[in-house]
C-alpha atoms as one frame of an Amber mdcrd trajectory, in Angstrom:
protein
  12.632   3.282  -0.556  12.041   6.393  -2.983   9.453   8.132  -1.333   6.599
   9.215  -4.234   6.814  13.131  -4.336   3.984  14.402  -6.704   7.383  15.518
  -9.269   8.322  11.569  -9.606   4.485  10.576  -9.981   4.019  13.420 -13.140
   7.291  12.178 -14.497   6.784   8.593 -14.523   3.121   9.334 -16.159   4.005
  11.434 -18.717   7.137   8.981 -19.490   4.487   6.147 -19.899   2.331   7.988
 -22.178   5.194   8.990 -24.452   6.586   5.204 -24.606   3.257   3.981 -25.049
   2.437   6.982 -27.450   5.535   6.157 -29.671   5.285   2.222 -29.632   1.727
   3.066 -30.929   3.199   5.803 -33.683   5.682   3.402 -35.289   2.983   0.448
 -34.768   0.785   1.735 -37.347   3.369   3.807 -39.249   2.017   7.503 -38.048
   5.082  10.279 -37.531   5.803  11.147 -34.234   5.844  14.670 -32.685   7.035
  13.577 -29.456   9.441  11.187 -28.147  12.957  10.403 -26.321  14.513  13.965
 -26.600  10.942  15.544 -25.522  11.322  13.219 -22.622  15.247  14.020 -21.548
  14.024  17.885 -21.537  11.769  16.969 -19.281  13.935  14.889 -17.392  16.430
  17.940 -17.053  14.066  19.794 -15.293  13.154  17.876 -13.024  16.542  16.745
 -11.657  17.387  20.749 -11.421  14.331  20.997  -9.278  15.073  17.981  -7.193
  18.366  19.799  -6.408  16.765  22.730  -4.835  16.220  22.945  -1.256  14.848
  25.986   0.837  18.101  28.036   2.090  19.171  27.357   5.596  20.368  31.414
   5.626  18.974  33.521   8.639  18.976  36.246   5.706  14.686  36.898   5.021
  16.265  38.163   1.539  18.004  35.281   0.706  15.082  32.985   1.783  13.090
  34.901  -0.075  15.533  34.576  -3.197  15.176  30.598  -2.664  11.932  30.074
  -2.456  11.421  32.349  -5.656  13.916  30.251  -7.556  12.206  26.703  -6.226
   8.969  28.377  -7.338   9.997  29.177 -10.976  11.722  25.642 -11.414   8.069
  24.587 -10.546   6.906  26.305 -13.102   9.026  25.306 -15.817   8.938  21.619
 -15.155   4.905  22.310 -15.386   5.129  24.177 -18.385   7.665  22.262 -20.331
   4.726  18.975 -18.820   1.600  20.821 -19.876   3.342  21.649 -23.549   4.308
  17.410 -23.279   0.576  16.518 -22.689  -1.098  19.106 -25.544   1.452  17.262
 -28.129   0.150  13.914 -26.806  -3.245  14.954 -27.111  -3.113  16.067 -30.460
  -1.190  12.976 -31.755  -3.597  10.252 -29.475  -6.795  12.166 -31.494  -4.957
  11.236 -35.065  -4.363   7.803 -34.060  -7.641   7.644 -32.756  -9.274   8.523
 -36.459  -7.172   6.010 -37.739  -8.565   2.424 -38.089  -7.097  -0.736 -37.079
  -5.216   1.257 -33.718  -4.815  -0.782 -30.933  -7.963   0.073 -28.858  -6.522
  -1.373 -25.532  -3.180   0.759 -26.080  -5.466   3.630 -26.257  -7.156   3.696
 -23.166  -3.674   2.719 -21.288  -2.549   5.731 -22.455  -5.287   7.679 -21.975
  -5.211   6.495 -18.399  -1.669   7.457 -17.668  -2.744  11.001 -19.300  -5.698
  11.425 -16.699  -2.618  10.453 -14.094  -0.683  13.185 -15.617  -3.605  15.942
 -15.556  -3.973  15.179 -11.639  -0.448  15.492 -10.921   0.178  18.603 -12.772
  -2.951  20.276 -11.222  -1.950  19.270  -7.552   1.381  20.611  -8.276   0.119
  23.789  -9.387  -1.987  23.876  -6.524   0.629  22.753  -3.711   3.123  24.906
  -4.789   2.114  27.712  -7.303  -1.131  28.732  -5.495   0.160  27.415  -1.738
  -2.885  25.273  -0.892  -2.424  22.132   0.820  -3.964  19.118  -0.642  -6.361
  17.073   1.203  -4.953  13.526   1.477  -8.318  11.271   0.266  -6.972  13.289
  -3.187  -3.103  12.032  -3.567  -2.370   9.001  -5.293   0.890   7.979  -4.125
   1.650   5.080  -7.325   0.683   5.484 -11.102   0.747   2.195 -11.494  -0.984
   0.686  -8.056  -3.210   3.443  -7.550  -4.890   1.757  -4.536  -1.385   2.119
  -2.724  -2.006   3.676   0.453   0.082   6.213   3.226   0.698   3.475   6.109
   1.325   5.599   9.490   2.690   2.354  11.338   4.173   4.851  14.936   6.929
   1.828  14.970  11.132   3.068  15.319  12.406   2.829  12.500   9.564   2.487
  10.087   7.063   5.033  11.056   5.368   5.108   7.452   5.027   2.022   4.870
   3.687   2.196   1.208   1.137  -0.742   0.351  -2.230  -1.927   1.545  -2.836
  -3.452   5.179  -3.635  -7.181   5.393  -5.599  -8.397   8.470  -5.048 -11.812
   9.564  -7.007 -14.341  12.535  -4.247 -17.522  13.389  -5.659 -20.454  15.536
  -3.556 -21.976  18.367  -2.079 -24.391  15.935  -0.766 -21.314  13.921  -2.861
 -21.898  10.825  -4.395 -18.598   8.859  -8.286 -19.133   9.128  -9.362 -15.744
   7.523  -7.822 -12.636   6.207  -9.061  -9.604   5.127  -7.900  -6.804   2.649
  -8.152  -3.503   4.611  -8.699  -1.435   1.408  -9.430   2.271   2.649  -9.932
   0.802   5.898  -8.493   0.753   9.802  -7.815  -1.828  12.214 -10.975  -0.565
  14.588 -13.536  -0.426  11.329 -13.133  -4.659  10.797 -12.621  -5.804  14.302
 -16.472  -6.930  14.633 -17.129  -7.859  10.808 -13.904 -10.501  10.622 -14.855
 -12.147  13.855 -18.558 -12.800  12.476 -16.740 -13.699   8.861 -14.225 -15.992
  10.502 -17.352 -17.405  12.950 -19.048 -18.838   9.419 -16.536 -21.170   8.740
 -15.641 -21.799  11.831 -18.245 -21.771  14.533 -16.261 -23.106  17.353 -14.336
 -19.645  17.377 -14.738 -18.400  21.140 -11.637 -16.788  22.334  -9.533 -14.035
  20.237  -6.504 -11.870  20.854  -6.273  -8.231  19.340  -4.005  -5.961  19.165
  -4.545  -2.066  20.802  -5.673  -0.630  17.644  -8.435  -2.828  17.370  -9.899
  -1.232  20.451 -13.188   1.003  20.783 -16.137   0.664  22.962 -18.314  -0.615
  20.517 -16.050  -3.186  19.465 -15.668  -4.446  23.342 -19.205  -4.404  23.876
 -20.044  -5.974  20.779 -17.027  -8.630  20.741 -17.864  -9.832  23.877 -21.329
 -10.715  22.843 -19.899 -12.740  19.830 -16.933 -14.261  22.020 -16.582 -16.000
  25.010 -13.211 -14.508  25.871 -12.423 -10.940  24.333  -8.541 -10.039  24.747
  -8.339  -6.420  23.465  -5.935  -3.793  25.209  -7.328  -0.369  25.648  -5.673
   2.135  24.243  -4.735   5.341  26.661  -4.732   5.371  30.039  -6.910   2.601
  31.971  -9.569   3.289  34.321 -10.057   0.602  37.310 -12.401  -1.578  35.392
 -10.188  -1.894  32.692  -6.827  -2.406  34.473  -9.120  -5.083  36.551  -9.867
  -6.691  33.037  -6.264  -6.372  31.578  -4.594  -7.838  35.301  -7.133 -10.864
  34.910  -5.277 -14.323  34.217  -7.350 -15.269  31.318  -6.449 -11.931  29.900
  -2.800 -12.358  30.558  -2.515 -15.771  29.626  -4.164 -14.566  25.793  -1.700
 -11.476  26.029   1.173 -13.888  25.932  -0.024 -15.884  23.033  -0.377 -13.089
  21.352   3.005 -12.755  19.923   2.542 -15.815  18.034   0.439 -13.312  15.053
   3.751 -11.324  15.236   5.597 -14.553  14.050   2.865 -15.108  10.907   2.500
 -11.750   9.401   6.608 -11.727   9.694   6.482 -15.424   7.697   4.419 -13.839
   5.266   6.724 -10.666   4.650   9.689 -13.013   4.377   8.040 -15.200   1.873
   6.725 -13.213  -0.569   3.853 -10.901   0.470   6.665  -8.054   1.717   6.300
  -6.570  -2.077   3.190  -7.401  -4.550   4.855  -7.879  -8.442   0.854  -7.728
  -9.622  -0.377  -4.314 -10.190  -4.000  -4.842 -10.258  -6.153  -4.659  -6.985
  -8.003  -8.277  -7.911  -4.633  -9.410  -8.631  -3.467  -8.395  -5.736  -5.855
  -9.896  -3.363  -5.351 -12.755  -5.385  -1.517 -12.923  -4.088  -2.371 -12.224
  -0.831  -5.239 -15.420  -0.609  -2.086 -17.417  -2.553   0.415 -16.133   0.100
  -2.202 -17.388   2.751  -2.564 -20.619   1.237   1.222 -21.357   1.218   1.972
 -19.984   5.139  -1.066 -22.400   5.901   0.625 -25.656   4.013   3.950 -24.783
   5.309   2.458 -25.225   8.703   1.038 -28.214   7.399   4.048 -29.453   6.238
   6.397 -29.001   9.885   3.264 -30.497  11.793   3.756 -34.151   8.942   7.543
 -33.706   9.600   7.066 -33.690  13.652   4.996 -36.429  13.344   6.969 -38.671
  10.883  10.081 -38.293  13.263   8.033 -39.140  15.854   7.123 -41.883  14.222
  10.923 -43.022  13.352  12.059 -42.528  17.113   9.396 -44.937  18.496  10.418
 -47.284  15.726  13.748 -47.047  16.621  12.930 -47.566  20.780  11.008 -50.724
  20.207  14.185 -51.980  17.781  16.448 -51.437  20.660
């Protein structure tokens, strides 16, 4: 996976605003002042700077020489992508005046330029000016800009790109609710997708979550919605708790458990691993979809049990 450095993001904006500029040039027959070349110069750059690393030397002077020379490849690539988005500016106001243009195309472009502003001023600001930018303020995807920096703590993958999905899976292994978890953490939707999943289904008393579900308030408040609340504290246990966590009912939900693991791994494997929509509706759309397939696949091995079932008594009482 290429990780999205705030270089690649500028690059693949401004490359989307001169594709879309140019389709939109030779559309209604306008000359263009920016294009392919424009975009290789800009390309040039950038590779040079992605080929700089600080130096390794003990030497303060040739550190020093480094970080100068990573410094003024910054500033070209800016320069040479500030002197990109004027041109694009100039040419988007002349198609603008022009009648017939192709409104939609407009604002696309206009809202990869806004992309390209953001990136070029964080830049400047990481790197030029040596501030570090607040992380509510990156955008790590031009084109899913509600992609989000997953800190997962697992070996091997200890930081995703995407949006969390939360699920709740009866005992039969069917999806009953999911939730989104737009800007949101496991602890924040503990108490609110028990009381959603409780609507449909009233007869919900028992649930199994996993650590980072856990706070007091949602122990308190889960066990006044549930009969049986199994959610692991996080940290180290005082005697109450380790009483609680050593009690059978708790143990006996703690190995049931893994059977979530198994679901959210089906719906990785069959499809929901990587979104091909763009939009966030559209999105949530493909995760409901993705839902609704996992829960007729279940469907499907439960008619398949039965129907053999079905067969071998048949073929007892022939014999």
């Amino acid at each position: 996976m290429e990780y999205p450095t705030d270089t690649r993001l500028l690059f693949d904006a401004l490359r989307k605003v001169i594709k879309l500029l140019t389709q939109l040039c030779r559309r209604d027959q306008v000359e263009e002042s920016i294009g392919v070349s424009d975009l290789k110069r800009l390309k040039k750059l950038w590779r040079h700077l992605q080929k700089l690393k600080p130096s390794t030397s003990r030497d303060e002077s040739k550190q020093a020489s480094r970080r100068k020379e990573i410094v003024e490849a910054y500033q070209a690539y800016l320069n040479c992508a500030r002197e990109l988005v004027e041109c694009a500016e100039r040419k988007l106001a002349e198609l603008e005046k022009k009648e017939g243009t192709n409104k939609n195309k407009i604002l696309k472009i206009k809202e990869f330029m806004n992309h390209t502003r953001r990136q070029i001023a964080q830049t400047d600001r990481r790197v030029i000016q040596g501030q570090t930018i607040p992380h509510p303020e990156k955008v790590f995807s031009i084109f899913k800009p509600y992609t989000e920096w997953i800190n997962k703590g697992k070996a091997g993958v200890p930081v995703e790109l995407g949006v969390m999905v939360g699920i709740v899976e009866d005992q039969h292994h069917f999806i009953l609710h999911h939730r989104v978890m737009q800007r949101e953490v496991d602890v924040e939707v503990a108490i609110r997708m028990i009381q959603e999943t409780q609507q449909r289904f009233p007869t919900l008393s028992s649930c199994s979550f996993d650590q980072g579900f856990h706070s007091p308030r949602n122990q308190r408040e889960l066990s006044g919605l549930l009969e049986t609340v199994i959610l692991p504290k996080k940290g180290r246990l005082s005697q109450t708790d380790q009483e609680r966590q050593q009690a059978v009912v708790f143990i006996e939900g703690r190995r049931q458990h893994a059977a979530v693991e198994s679901a959210i791994n089906a719906l990785e494997v069959h499809g929901l691993d990587r979104c091909p929509d763009r939009e966030l509706p559209s999105f949530k759309r493909y995760v409901a979809l993705a839902i609704v397939a996992r829960n007729l696949q279940i469907l499907g091995r439960y008619v398949q049990q039965r129907e053999r079932e079905i067969e071998q008594d048949r073929c007892k009482k022939a014999a």
